[in-house]
Backbone atoms as SQL, in Angstrom:
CREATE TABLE atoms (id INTEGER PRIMARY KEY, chain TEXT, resi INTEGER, resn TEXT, atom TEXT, x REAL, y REAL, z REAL);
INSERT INTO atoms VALUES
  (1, 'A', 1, 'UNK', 'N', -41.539, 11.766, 65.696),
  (2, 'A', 1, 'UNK', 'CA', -42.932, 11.430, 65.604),
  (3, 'A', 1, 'UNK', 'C', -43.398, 11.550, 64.150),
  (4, 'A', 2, 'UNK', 'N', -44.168, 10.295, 63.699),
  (5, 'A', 2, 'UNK', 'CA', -44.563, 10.363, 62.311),
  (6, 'A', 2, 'UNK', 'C', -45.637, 11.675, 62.152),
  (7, 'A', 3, 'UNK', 'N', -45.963, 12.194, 60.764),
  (8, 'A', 3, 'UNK', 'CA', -46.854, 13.312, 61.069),
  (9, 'A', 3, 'UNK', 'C', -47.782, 12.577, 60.118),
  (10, 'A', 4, 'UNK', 'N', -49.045, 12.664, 60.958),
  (11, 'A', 4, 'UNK', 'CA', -50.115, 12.347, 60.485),
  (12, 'A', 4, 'UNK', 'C', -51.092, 12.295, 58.915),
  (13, 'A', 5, 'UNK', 'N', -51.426, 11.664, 58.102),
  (14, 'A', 5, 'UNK', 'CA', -51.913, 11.995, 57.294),
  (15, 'A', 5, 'UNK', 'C', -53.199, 11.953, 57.101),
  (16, 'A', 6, 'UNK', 'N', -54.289, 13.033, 57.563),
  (17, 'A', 6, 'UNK', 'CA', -55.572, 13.122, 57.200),
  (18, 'A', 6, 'UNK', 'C', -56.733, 12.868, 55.964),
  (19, 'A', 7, 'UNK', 'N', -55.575, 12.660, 55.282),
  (20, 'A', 7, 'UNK', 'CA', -56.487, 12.076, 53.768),
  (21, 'A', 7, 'UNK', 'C', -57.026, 10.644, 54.161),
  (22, 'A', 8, 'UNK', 'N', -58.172, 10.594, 53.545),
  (23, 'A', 8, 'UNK', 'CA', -59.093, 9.050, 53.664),
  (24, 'A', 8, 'UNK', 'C', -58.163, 8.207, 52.425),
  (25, 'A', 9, 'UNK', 'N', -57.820, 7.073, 52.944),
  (26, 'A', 9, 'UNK', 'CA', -57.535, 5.959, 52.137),
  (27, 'A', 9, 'UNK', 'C', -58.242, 5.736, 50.800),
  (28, 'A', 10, 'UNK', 'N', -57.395, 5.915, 50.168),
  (29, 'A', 10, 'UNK', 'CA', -58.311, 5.597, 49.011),
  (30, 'A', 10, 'UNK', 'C', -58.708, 4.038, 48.391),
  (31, 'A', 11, 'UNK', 'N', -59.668, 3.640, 47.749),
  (32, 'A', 11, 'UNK', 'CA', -60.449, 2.482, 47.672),
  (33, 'A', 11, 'UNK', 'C', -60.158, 1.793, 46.517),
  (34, 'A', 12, 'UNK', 'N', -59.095, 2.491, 45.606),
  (35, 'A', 12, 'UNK', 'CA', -58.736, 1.781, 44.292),
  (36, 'A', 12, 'UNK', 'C', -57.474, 2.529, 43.746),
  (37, 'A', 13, 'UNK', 'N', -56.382, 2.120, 43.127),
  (38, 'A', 13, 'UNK', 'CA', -55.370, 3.162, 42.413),
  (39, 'A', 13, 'UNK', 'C', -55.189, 4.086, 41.119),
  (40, 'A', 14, 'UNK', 'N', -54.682, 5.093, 41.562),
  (41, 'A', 14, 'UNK', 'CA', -55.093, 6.103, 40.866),
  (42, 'A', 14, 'UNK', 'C', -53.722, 6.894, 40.780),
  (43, 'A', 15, 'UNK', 'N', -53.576, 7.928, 39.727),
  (44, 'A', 15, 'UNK', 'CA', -52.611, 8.751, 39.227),
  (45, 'A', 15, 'UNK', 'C', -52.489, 9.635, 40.245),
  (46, 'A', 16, 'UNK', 'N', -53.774, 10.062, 40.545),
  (47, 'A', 16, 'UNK', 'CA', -53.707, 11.752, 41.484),
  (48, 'A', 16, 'UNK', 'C', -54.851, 11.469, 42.657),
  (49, 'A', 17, 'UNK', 'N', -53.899, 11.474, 44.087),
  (50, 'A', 17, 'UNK', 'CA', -54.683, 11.409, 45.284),
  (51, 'A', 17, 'UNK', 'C', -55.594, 12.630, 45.960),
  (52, 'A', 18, 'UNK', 'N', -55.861, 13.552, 45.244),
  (53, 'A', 18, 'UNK', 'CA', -56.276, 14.543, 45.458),
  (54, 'A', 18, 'UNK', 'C', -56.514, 15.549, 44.629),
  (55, 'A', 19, 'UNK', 'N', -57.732, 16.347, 44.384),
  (56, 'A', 19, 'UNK', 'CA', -58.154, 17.353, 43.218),
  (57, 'A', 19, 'UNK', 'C', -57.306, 17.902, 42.578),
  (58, 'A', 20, 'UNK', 'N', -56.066, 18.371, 43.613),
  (59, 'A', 20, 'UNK', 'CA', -55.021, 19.236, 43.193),
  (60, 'A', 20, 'UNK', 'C', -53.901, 18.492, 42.607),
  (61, 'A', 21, 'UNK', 'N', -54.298, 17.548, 42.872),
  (62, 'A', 21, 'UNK', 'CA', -52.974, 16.278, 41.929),
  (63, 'A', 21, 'UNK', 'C', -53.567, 16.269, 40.227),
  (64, 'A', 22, 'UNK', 'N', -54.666, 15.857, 40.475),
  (65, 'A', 22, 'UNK', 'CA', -55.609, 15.561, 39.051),
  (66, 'A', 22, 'UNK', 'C', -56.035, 17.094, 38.336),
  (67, 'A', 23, 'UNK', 'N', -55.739, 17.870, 38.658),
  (68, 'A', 23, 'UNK', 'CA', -55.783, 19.306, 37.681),
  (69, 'A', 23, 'UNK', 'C', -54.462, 19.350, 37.606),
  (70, 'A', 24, 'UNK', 'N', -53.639, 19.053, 37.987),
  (71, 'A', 24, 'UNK', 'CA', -51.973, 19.319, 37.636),
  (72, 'A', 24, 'UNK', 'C', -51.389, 18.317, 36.583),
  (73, 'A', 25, 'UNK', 'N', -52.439, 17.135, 36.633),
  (74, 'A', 25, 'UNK', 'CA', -51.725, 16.033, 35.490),
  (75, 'A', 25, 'UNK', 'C', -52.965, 16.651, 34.435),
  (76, 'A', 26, 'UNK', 'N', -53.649, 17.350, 34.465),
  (77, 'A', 26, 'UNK', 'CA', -54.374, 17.642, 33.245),
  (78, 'A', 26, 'UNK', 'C', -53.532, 18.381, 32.771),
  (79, 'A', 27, 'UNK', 'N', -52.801, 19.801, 33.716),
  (80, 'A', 27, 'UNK', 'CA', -52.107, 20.548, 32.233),
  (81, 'A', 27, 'UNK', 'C', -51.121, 20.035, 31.968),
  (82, 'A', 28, 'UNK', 'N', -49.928, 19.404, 32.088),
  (83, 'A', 28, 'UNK', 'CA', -49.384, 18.125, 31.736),
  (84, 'A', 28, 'UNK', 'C', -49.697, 17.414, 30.832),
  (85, 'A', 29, 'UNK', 'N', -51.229, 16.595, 30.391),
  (86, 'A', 29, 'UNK', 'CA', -51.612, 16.080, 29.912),
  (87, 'A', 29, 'UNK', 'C', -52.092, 16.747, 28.742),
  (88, 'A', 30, 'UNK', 'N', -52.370, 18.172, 28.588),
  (89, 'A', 30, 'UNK', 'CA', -52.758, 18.744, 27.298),
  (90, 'A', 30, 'UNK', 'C', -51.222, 19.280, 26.843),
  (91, 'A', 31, 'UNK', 'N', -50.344, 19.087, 27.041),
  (92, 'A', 31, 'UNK', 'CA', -49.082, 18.999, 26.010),
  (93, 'A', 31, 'UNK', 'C', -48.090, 17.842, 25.236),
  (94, 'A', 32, 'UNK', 'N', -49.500, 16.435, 26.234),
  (95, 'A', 32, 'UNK', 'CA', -49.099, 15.475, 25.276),
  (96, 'A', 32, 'UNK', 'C', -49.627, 15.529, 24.006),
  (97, 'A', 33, 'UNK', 'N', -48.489, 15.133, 23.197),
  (98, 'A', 33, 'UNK', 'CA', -48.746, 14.481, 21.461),
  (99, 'A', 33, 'UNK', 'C', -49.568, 13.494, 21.654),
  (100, 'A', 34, 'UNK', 'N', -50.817, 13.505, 20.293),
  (101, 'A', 34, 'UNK', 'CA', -51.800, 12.427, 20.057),
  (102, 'A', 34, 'UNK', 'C', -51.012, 11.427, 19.162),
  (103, 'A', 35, 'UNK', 'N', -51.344, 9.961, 19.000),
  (104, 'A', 35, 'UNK', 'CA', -50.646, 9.173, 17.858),
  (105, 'A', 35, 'UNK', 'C', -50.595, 10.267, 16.915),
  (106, 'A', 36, 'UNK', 'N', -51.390, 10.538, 16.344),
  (107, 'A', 36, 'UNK', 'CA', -51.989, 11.083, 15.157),
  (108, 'A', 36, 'UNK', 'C', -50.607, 12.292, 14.673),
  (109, 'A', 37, 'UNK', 'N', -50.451, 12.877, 16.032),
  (110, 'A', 37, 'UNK', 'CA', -49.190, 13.598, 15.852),
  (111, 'A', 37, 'UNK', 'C', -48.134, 13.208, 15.948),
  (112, 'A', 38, 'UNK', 'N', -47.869, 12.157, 16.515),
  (113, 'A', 38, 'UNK', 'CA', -46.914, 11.240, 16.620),
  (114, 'A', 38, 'UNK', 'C', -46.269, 10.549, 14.563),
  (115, 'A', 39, 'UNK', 'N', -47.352, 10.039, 14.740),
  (116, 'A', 39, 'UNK', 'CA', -47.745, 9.640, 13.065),
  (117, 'A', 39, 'UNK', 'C', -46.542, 10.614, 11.881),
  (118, 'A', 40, 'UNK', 'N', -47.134, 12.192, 12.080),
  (119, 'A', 40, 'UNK', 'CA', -47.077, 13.082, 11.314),
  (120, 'A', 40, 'UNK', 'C', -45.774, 13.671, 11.178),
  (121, 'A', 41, 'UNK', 'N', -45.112, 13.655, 12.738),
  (122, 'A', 41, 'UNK', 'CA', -43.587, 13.809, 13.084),
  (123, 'A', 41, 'UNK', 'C', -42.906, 12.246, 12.438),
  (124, 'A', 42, 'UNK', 'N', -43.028, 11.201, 11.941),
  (125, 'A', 42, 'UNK', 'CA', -42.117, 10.051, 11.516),
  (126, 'A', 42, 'UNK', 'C', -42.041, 9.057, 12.314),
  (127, 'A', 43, 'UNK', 'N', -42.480, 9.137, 13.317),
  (128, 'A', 43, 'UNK', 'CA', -42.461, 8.672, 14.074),
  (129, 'A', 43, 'UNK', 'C', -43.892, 7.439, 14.826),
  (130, 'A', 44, 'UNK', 'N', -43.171, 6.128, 15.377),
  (131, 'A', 44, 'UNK', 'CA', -44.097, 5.302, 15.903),
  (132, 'A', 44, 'UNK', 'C', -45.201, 5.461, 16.710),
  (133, 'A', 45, 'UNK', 'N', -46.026, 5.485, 17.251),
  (134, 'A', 45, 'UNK', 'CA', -46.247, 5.568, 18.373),
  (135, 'A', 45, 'UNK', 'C', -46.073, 4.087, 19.163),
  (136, 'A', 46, 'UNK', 'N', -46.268, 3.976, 20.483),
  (137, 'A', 46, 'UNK', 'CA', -46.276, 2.805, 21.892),
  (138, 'A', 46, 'UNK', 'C', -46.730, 1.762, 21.420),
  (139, 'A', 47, 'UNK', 'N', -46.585, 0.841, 20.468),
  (140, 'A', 47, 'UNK', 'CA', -47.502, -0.127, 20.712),
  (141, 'A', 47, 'UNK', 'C', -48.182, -1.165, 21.360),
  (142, 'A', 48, 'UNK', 'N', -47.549, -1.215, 22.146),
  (143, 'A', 48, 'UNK', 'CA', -47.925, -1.405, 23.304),
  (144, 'A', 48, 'UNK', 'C', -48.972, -0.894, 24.367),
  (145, 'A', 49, 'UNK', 'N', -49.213, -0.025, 24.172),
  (146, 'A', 49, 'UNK', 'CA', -50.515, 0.993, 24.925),
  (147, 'A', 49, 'UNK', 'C', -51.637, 0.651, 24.242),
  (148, 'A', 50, 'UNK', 'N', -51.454, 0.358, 23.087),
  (149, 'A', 50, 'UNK', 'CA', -52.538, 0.043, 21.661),
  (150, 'A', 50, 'UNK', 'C', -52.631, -0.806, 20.655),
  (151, 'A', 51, 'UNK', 'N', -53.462, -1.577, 21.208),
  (152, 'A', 51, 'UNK', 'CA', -53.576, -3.044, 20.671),
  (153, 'A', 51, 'UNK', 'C', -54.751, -2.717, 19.755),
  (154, 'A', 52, 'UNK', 'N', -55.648, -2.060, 19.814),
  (155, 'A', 52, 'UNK', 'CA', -56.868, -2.000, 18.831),
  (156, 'A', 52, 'UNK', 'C', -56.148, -1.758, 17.499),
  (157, 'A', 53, 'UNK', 'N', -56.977, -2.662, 16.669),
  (158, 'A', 53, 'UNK', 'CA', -56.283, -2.194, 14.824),
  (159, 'A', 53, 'UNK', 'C', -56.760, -0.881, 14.789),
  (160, 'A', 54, 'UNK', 'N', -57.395, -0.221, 14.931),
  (161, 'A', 54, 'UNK', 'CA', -57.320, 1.282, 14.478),
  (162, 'A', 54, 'UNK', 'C', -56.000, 1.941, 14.556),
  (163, 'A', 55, 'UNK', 'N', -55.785, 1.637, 16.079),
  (164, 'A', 55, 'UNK', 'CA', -54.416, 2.451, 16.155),
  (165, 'A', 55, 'UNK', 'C', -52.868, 1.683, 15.617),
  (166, 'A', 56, 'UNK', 'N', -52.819, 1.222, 14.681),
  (167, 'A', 56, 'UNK', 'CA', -51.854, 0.350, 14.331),
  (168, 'A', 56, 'UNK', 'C', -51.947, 0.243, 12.684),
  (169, 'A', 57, 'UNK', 'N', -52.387, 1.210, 12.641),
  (170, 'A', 57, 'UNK', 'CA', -51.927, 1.740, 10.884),
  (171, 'A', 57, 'UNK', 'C', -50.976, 2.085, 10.251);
């Protein structure tokens, strides 16, 4: 028997289906490198993620 899942469908896609998903990709997310640090290590950053000329210096 399948076991049920009580969560409401969600209405658009998203990283984290639940509060406890989305505080877990935050601390995760504060040990990513900024370009800026990226930059400073020799390194490229994605360009692809970042098409604005700012970030493409």
């Amino acid at each position: 028997m399948k076991k049920q899942n009580n969560e409401p469908k969600r209405k658009n896609s998203s990283m984290a289906s639940n509060f406890e998903e989305m505080k877990e990709h935050g601390k995760v997310m504060e040990h990513v490198s900024t370009n800026e640090e990226v930059r400073k290590s020799g390194k490229t950053p994605d360009p692809q993620q970042h098409d604005k000329k700012e970030y493409n210096k």
